[in-house]
N, C-alpha and C positions, 0 to 999 in steps of 0.2 A: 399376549392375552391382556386385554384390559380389566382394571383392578376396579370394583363396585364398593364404592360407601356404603356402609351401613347407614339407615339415616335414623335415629333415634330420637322424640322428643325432650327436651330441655325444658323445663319451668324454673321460672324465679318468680319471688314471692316477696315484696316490697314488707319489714318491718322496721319496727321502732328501729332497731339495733343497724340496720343494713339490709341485706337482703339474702332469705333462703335459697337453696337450688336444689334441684336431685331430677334424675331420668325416667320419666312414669314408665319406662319397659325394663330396666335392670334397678330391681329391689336392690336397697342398699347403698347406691351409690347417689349419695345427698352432702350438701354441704353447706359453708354459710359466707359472707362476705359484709365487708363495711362496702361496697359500690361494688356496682353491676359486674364491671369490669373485674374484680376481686373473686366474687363469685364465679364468675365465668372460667378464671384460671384454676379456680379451685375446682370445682368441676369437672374437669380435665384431671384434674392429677386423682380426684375419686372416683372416677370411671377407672383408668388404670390400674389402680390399687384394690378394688372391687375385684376385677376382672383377673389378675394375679393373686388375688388370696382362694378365689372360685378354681381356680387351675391347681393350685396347691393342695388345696382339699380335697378334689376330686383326686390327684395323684394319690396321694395320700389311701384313700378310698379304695383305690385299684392296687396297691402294690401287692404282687405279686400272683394277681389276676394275668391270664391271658385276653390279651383285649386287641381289639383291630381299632388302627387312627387313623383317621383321614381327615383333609381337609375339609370345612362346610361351608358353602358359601350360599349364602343367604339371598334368592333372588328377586329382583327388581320386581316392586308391587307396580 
């Protein structure tokens, strides 16, 4: 089975200091950079960590609930 990216947009935002980031579809996961490239990796590691703190909570949320998991996959626009 072949595996689909998600494709999410990225904005960065040119300041004084270097430059902002964050994903206009996942609130939260923003960051900042001295160069593009800076941002970029960071970026990356704030989606991750976004997205693993959102997993945590929700577990959290549910323990001790019965609850049905499945995989979702998100399909091709």
């Amino acid at each position: 089975m072949a595996t689909m990216a998600m494709t999410l947009t990225a904005v960065y935002m040119k300041v004084q200091e270097g430059y902002v980031a964050f994903i206009e579809e996942l609130p939260g996961a923003n960051t900042q950079g001295e160069t593009l490239d800076e941002a970029r990796e960071n970026l990356n590691e704030a989606v991750a960590m976004v997205l693993e703190a959102n997993r945590a909570l929700a577990e959290r949320s549910l323990e001790g609930a019965t609850v049905i998991r499945e995989t979702f996959v998100l399909p091709a626009a």
